[in-house]
Backbone of each chain as nested JSON, in Angstrom:
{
  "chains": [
    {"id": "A", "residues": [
      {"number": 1, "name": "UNK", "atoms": {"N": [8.041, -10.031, 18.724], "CA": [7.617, -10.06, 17.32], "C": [7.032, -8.693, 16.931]}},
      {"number": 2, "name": "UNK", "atoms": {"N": [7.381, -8.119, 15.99], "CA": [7.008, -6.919, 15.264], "C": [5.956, -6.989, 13.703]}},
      {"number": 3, "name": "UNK", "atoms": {"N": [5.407, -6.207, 14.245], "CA": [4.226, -6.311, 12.365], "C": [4.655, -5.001, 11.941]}},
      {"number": 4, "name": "UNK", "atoms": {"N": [5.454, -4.973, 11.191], "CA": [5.838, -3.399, 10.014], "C": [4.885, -3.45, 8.489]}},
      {"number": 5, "name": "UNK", "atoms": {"N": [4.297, -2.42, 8.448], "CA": [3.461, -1.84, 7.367], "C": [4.12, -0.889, 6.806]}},
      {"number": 6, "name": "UNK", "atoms": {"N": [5.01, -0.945, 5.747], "CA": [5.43, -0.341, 4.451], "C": [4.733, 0.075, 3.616]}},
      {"number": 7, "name": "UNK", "atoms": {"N": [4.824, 1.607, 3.765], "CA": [3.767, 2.57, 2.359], "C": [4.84, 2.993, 1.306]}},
      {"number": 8, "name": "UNK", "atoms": {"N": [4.739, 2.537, 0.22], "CA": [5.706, 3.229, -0.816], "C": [4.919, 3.892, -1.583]}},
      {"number": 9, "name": "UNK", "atoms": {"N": [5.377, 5.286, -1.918], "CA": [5.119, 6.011, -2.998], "C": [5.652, 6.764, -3.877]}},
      {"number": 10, "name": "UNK", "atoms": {"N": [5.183, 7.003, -5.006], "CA": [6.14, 7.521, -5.936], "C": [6.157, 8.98, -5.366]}},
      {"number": 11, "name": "UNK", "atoms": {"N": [7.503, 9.701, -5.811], "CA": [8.013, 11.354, -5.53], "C": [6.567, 11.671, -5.849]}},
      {"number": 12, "name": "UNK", "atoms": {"N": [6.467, 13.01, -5.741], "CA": [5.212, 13.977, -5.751], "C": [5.08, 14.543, -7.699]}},
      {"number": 13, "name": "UNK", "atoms": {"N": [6.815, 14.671, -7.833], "CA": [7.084, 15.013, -9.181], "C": [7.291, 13.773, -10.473]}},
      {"number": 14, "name": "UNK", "atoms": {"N": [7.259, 12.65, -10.038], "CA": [7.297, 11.732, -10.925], "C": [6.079, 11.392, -11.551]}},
      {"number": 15, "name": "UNK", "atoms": {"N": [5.961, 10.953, -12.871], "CA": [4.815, 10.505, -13.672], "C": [4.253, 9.367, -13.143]}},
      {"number": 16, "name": "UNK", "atoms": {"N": [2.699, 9.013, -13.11], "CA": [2.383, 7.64, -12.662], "C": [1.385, 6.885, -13.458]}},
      {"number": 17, "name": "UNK", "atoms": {"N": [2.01, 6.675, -14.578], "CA": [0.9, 6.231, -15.877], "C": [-0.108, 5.184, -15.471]}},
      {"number": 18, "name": "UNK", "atoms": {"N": [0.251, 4.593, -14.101], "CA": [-0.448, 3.12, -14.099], "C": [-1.557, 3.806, -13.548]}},
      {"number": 19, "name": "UNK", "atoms": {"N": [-1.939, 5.08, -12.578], "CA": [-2.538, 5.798, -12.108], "C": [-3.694, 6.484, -13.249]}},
      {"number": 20, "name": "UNK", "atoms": {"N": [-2.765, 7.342, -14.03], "CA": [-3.278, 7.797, -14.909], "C": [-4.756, 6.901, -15.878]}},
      {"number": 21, "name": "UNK", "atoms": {"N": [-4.091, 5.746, -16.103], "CA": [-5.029, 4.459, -16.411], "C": [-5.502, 4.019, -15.913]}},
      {"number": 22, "name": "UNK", "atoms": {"N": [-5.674, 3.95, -14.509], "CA": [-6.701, 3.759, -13.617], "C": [-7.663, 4.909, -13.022]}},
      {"number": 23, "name": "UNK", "atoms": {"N": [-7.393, 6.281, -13.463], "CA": [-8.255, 7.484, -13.226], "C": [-9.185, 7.48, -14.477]}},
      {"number": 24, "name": "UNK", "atoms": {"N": [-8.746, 7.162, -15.262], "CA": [-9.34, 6.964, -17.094], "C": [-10.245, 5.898, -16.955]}},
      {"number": 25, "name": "UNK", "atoms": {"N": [-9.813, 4.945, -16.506], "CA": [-11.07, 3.41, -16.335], "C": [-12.492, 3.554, -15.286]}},
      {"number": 26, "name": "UNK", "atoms": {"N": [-11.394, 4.698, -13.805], "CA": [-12.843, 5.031, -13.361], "C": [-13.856, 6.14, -13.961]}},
      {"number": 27, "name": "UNK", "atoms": {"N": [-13.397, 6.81, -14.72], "CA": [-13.799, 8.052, -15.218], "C": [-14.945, 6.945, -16.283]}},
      {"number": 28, "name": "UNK", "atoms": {"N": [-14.217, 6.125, -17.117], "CA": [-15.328, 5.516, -18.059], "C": [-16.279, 4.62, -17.425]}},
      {"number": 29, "name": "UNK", "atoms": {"N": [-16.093, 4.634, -16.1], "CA": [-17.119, 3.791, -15.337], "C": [-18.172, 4.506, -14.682]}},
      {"number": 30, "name": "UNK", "atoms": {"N": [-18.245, 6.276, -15.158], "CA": [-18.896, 7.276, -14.584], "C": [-18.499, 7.74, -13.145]}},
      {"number": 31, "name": "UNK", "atoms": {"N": [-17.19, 7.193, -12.629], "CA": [-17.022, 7.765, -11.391], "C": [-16.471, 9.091, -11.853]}},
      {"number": 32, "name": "UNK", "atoms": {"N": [-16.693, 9.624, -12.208], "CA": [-16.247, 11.628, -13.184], "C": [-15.444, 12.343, -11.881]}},
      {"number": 33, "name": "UNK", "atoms": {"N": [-16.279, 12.233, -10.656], "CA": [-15.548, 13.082, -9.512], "C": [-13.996, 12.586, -9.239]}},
      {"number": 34, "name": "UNK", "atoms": {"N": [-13.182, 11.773, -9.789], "CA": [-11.921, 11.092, -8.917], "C": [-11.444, 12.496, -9.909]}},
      {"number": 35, "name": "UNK", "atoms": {"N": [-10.055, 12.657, -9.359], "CA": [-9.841, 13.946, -9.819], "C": [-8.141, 13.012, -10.106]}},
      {"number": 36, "name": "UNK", "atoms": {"N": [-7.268, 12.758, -8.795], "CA": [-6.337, 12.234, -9.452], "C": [-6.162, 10.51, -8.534]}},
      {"number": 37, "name": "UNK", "atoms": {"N": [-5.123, 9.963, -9.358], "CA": [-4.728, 8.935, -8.772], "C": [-3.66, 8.208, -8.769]}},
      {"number": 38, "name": "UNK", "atoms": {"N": [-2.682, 7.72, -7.715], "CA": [-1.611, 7.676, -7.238], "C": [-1.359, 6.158, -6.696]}},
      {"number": 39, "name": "UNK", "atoms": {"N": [-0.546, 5.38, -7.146], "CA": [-0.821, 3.943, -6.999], "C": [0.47, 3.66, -6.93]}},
      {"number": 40, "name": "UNK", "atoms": {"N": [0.924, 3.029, -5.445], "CA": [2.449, 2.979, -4.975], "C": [2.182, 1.108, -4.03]}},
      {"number": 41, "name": "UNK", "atoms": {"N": [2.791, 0.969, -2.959], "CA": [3.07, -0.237, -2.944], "C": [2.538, -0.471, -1.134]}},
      {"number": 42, "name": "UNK", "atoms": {"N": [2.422, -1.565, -0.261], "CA": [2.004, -1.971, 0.344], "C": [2.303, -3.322, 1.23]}},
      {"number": 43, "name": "UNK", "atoms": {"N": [3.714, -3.387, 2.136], "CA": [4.035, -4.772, 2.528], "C": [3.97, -4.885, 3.929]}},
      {"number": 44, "name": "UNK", "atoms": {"N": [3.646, -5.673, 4.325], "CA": [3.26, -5.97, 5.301], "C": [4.421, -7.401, 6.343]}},
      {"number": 45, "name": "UNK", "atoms": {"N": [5.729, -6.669, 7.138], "CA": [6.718, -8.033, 7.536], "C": [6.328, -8.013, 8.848]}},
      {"number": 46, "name": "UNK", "atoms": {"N": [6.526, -9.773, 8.698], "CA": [7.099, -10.089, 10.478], "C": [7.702, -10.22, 10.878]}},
      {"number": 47, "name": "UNK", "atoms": {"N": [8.943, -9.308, 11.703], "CA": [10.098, -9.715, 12.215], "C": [10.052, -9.638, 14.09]}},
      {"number": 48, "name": "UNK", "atoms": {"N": [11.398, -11.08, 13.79], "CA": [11.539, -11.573, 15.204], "C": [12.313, -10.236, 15.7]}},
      {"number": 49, "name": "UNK", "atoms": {"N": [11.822, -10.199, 17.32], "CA": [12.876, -9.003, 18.009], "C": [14.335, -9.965, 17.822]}},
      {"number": 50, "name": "UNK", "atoms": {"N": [15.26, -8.957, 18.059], "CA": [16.822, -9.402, 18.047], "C": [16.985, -7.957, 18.741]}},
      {"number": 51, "name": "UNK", "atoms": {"N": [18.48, -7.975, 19.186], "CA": [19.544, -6.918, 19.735], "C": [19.509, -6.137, 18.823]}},
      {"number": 52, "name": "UNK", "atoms": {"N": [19.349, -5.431, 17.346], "CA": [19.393, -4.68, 16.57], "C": [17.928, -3.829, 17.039]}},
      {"number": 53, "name": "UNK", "atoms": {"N": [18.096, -2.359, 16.939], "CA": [16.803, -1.577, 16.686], "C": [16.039, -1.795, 15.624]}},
      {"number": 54, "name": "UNK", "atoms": {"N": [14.487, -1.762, 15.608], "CA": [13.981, -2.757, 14.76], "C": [13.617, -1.434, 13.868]}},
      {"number": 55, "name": "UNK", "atoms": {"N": [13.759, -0.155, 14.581], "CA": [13.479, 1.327, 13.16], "C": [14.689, 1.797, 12.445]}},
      {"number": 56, "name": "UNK", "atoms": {"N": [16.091, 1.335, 13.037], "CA": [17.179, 0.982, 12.018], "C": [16.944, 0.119, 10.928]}},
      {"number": 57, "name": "UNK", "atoms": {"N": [16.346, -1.013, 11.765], "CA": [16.777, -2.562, 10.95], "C": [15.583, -1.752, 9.328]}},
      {"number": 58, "name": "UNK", "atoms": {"N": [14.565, -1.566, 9.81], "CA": [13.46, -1.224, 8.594], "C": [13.954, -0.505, 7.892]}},
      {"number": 59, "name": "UNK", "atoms": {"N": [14.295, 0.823, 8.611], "CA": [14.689, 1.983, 7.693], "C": [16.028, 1.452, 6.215]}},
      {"number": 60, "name": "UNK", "atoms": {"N": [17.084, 0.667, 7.021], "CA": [17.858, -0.12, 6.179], "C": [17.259, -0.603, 5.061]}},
      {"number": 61, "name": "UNK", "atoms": {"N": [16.264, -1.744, 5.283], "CA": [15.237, -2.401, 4.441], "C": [14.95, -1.529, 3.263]}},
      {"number": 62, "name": "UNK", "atoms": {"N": [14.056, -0.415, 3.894], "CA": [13.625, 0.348, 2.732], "C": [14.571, 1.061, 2.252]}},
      {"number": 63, "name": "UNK", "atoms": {"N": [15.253, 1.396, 2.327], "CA": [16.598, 2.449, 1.556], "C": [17.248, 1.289, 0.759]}},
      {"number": 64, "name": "UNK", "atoms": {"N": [17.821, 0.089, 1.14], "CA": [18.567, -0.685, 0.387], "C": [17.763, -2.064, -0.612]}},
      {"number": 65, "name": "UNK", "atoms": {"N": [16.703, -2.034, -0.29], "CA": [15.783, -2.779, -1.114], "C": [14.449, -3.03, -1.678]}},
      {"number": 66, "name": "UNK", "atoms": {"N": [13.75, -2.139, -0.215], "CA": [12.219, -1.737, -0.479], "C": [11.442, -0.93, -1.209]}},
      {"number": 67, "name": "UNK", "atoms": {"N": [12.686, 0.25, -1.339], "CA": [12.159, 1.216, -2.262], "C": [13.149, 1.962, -3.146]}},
      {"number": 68, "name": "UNK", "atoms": {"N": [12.994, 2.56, -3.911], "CA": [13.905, 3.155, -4.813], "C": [14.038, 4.894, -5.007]}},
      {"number": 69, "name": "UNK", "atoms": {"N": [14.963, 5.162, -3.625], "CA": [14.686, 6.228, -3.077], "C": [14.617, 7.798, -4.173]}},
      {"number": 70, "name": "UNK", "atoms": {"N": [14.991, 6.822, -5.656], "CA": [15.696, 7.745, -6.369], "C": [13.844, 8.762, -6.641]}},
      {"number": 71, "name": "UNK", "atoms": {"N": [13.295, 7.967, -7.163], "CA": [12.141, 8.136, -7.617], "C": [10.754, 8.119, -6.543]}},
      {"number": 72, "name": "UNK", "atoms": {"N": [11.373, 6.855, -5.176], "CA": [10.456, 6.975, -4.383], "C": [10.49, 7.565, -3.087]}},
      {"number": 73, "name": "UNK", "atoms": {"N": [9.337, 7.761, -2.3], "CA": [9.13, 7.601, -0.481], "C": [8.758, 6.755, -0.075]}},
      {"number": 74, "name": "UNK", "atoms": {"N": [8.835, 6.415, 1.013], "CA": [8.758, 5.691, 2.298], "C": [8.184, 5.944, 3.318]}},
      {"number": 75, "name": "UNK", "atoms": {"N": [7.512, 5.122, 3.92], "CA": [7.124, 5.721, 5.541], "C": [6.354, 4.531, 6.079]}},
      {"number": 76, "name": "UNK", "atoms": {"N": [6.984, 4.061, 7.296], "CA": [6.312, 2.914, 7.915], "C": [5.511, 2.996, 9.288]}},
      {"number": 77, "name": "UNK", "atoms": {"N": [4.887, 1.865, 10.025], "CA": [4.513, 1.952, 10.9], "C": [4.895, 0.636, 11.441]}},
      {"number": 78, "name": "UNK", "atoms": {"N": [5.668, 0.57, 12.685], "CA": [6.161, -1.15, 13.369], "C": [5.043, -1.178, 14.637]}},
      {"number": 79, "name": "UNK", "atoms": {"N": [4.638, -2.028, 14.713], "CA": [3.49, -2.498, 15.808], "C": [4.379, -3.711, 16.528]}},
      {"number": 80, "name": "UNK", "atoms": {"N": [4.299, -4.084, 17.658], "CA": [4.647, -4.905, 18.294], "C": [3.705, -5.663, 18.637]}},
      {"number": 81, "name": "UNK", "atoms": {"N": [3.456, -7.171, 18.693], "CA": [2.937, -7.689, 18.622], "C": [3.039, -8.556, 19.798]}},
      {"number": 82, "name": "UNK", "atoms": {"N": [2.529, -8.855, 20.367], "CA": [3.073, -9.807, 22.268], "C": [2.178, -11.066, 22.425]}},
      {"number": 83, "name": "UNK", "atoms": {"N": [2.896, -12.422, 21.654], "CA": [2.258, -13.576, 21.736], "C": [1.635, -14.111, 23.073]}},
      {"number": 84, "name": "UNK", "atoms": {"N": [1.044, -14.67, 23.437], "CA": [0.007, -15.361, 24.203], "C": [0.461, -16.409, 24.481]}}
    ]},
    {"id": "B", "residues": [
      {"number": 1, "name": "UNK", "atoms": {"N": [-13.992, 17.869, -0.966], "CA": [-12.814, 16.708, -1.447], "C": [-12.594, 15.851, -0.324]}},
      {"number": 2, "name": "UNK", "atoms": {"N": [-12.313, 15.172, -0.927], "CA": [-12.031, 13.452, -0.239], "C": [-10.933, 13.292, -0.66]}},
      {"number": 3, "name": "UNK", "atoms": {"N": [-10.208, 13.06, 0.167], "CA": [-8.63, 11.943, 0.063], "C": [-9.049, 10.336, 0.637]}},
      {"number": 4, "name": "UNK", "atoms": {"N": [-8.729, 9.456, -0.614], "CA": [-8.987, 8.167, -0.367], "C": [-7.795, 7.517, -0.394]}},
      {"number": 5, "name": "UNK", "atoms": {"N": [-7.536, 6.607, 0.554], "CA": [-6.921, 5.481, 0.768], "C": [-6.984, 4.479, 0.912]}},
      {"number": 6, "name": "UNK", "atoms": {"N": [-6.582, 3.853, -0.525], "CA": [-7.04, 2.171, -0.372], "C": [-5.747, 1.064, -0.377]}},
      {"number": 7, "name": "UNK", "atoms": {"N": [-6.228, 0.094, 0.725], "CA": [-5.135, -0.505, 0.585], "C": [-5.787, -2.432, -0.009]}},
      {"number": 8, "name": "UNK", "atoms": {"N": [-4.822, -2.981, -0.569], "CA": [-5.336, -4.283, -1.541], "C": [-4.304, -4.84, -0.765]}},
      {"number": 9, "name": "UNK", "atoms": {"N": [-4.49, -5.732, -0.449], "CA": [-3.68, -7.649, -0.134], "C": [-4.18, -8.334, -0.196]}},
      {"number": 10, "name": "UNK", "atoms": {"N": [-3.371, -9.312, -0.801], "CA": [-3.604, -10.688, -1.473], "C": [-4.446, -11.361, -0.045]}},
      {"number": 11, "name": "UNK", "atoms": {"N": [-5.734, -12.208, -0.362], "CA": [-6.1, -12.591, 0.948], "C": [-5.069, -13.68, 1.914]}},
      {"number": 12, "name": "UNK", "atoms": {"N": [-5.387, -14.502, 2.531], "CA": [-4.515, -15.019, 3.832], "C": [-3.939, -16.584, 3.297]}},
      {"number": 13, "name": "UNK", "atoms": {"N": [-5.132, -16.819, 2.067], "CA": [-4.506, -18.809, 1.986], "C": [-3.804, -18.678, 0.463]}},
      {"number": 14, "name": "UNK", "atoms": {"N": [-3.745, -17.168, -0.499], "CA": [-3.256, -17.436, -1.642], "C": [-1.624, -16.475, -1.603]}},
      {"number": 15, "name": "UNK", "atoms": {"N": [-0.563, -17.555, -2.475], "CA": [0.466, -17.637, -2.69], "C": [0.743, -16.063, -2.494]}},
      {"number": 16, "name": "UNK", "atoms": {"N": [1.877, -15.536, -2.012], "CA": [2.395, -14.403, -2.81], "C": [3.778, -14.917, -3.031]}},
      {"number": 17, "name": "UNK", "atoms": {"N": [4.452, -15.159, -3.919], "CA": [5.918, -15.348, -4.524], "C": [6.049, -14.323, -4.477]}},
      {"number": 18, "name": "UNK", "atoms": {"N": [6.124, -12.857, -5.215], "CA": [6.77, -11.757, -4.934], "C": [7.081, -11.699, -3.065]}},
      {"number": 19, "name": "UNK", "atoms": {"N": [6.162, -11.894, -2.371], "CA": [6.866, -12.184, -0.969], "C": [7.679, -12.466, -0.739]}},
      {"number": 20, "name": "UNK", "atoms": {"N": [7.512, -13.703, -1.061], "CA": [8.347, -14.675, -0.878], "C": [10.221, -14.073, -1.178]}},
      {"number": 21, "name": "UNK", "atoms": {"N": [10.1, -13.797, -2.524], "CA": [11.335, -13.169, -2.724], "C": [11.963, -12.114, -2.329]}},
      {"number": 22, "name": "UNK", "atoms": {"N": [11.191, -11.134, -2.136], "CA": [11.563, -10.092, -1.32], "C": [12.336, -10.735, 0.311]}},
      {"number": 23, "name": "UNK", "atoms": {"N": [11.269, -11.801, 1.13], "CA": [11.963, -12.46, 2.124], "C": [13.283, -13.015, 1.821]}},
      {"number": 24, "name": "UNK", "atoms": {"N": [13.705, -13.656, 1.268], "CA": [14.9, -14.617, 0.769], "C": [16.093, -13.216, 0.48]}},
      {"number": 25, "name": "UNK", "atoms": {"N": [15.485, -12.624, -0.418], "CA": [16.345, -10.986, -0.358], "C": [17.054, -10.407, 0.646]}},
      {"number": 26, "name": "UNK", "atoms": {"N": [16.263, -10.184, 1.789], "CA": [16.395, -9.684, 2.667], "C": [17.168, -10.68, 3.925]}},
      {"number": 27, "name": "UNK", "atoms": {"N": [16.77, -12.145, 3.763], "CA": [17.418, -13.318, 4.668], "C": [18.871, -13.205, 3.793]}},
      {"number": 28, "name": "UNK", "atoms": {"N": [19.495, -12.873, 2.688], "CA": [20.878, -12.468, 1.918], "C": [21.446, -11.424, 2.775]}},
      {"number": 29, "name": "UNK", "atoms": {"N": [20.84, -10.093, 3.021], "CA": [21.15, -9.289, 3.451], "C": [21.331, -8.814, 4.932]}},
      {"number": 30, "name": "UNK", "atoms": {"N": [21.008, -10.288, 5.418], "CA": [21.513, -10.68, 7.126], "C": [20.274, -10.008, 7.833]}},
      {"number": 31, "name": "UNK", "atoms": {"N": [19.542, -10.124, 7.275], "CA": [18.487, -9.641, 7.933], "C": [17.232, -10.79, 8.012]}},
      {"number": 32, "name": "UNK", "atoms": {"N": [17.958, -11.462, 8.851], "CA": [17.167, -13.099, 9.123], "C": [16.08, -13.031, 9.956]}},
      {"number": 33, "name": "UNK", "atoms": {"N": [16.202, -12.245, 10.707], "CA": [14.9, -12.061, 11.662], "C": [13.611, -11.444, 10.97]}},
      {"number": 34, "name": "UNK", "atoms": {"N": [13.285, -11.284, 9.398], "CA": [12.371, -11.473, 9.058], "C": [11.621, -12.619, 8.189]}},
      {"number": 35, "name": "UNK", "atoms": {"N": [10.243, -12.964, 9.304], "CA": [9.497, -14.381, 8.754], "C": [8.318, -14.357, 7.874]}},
      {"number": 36, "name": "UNK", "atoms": {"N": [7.676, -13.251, 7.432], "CA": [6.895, -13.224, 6.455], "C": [6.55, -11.853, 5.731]}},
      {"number": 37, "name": "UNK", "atoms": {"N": [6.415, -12.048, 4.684], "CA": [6.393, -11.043, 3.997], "C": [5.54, -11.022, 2.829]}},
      {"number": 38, "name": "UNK", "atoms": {"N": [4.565, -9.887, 2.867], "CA": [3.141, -9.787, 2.007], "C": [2.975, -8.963, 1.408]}},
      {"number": 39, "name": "UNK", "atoms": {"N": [3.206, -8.399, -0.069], "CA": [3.124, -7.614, -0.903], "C": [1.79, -7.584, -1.391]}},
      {"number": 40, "name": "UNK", "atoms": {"N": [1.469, -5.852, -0.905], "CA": [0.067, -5.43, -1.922], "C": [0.282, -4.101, -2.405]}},
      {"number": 41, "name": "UNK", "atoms": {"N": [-1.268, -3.434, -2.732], "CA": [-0.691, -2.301, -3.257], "C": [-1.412, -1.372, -2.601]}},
      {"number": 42, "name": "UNK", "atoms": {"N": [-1.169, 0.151, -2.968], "CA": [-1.595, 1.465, -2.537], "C": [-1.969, 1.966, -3.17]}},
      {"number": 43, "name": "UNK", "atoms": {"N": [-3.23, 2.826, -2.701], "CA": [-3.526, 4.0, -3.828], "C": [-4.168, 4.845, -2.941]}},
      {"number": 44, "name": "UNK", "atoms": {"N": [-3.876, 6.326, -3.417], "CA": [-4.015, 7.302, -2.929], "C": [-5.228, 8.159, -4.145]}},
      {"number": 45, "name": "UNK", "atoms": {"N": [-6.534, 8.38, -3.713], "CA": [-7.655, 9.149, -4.633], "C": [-8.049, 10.282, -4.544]}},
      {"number": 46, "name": "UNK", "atoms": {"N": [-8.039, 10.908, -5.23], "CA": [-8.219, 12.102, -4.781], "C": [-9.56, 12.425, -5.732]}},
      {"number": 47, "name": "UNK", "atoms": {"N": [-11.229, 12.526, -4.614], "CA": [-12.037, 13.131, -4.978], "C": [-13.118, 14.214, -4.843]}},
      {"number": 48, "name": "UNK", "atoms": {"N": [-13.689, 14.124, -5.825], "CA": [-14.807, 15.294, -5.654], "C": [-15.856, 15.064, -4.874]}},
      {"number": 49, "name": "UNK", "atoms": {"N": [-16.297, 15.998, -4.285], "CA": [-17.643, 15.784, -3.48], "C": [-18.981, 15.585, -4.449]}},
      {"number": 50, "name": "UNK", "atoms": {"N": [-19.491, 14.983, -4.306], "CA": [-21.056, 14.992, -5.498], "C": [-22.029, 14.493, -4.014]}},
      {"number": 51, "name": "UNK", "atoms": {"N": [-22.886, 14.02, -5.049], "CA": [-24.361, 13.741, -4.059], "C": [-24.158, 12.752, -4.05]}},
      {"number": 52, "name": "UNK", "atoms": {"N": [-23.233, 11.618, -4.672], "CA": [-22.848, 10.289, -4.059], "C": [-22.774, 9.971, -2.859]}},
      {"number": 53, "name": "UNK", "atoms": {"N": [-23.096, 9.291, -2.135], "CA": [-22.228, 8.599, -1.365], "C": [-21.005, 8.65, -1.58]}},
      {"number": 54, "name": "UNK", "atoms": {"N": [-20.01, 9.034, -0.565], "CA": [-18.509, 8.313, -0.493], "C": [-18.299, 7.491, -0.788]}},
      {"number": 55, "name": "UNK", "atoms": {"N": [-18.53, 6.878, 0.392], "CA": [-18.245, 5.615, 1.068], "C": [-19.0, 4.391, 0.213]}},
      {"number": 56, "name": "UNK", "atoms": {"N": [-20.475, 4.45, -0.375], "CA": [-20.895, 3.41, -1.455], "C": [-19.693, 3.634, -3.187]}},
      {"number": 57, "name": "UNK", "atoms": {"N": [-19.327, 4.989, -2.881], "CA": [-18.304, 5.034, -4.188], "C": [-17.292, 4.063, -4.818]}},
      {"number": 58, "name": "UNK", "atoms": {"N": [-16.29, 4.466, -3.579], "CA": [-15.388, 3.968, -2.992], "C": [-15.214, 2.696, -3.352]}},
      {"number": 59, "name": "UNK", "atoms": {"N": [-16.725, 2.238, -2.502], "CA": [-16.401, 0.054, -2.507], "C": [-16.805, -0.188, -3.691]}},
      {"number": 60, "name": "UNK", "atoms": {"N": [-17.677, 0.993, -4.485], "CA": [-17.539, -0.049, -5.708], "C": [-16.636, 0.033, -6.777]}},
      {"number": 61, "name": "UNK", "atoms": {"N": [-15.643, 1.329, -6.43], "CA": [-14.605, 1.158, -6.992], "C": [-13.687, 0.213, -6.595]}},
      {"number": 62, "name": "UNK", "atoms": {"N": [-13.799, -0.092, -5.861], "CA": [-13.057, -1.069, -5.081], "C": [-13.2, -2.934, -5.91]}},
      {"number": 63, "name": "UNK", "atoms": {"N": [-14.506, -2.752, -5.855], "CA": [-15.333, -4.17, -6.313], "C": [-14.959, -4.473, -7.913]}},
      {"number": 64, "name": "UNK", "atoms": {"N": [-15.46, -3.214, -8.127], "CA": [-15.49, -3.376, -9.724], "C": [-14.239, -3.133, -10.486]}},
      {"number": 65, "name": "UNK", "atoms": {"N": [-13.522, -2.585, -9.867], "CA": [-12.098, -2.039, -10.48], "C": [-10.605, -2.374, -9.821]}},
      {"number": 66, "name": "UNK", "atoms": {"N": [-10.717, -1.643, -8.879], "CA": [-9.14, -1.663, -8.05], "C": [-8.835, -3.091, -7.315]}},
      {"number": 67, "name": "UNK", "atoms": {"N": [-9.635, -4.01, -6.815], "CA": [-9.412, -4.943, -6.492], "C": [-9.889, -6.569, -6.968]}},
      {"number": 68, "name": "UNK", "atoms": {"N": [-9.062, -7.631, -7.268], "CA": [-9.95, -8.833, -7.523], "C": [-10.029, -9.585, -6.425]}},
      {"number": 69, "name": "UNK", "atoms": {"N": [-11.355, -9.392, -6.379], "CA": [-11.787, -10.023, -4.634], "C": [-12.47, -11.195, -4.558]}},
      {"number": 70, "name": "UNK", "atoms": {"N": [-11.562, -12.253, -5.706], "CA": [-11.526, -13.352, -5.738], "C": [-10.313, -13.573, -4.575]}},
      {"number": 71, "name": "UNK", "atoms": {"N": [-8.902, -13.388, -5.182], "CA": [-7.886, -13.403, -4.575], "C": [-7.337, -12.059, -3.061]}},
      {"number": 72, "name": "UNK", "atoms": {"N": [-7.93, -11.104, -3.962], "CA": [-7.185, -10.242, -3.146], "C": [-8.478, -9.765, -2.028]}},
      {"number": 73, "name": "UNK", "atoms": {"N": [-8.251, -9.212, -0.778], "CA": [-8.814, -7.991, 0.251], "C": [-8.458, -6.503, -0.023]}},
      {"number": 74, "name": "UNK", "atoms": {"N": [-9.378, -5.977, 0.386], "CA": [-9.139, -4.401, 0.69], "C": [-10.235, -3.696, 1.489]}},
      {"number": 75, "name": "UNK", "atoms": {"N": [-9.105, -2.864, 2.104], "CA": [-10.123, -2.067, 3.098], "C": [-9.649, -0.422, 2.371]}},
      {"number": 76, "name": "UNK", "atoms": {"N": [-10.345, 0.901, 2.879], "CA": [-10.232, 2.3, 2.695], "C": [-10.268, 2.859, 3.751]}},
      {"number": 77, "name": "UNK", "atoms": {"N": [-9.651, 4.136, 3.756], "CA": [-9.971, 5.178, 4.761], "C": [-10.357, 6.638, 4.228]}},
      {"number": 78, "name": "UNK", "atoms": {"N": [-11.207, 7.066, 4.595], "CA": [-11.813, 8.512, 3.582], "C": [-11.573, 9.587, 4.429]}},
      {"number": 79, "name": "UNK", "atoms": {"N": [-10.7, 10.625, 4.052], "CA": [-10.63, 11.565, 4.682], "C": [-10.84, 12.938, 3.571]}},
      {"number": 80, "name": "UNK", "atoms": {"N": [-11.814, 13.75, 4.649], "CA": [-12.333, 14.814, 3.945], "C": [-11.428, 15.893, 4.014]}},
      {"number": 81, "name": "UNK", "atoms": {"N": [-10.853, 16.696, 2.438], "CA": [-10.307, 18.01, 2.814], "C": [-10.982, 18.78, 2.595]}},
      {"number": 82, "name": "UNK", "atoms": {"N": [-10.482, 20.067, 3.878], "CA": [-11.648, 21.404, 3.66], "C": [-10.342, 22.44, 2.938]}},
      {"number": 83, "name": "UNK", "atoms": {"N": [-10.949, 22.825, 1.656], "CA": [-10.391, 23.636, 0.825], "C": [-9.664, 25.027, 1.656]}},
      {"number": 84, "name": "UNK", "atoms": {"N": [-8.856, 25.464, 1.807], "CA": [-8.788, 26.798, 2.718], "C": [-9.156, 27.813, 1.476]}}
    ]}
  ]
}
């Protein structure tokens, strides 16, 4: 059994208004020091081992459904997990 | 400066349907050997040093803003940059 942690984020050059509105809300909450802010995505799967490589099987995942390579990045971490 | 990283998930006994679908997605795409799947979000902060506390900053941005911690968890990681 594998635990994969999926970080998505938007390109470096793309706009991130939802960010933008959340740097503005802390700013009116007196947090003044946040300077910027960047708000992308976070999943967390469990997959069974099988005969397939499980940093193929992900990488697949995220290129064909997880993320939207046009606009986004990617980058995971797979932990193996060894039931009891 | 501080680079903050916060991550939000839904806690452990409430629904995620966006999961859910993303799983069923991916069980289409023959990729059956994954059994659960938990969508949250990311954010990446980028701040200023003051006479704050960080780390009391942080959670109450956390508390008061970025997370509803009725439903959802979140933890951070604060990493300091040294300007070159």
């Amino acid at each position: 059994m594998y635990k994969v942690k999926v970080f998505i984020t938007l390109r470096e050059n793309v706009l991130d208004p939802q960010g933008t509105a959340v740097e503005s809300a802390l700013h009116s909450m007196s947090f003044e020091a946040v300077r910027d802010v960047r708000i992308g995505k976070y999943m967390e799967l469990t997959i069974e081992k099988t005969d397939q490589d499980i940093d193929d099987a992900v990488k697949e995942m995220c290129e064909r459904l997880l993320a939207n390579t046009v606009i986004e990045d990617y980058r995971y971490e797979i932990e193996e997990v060894v039931a009891l």
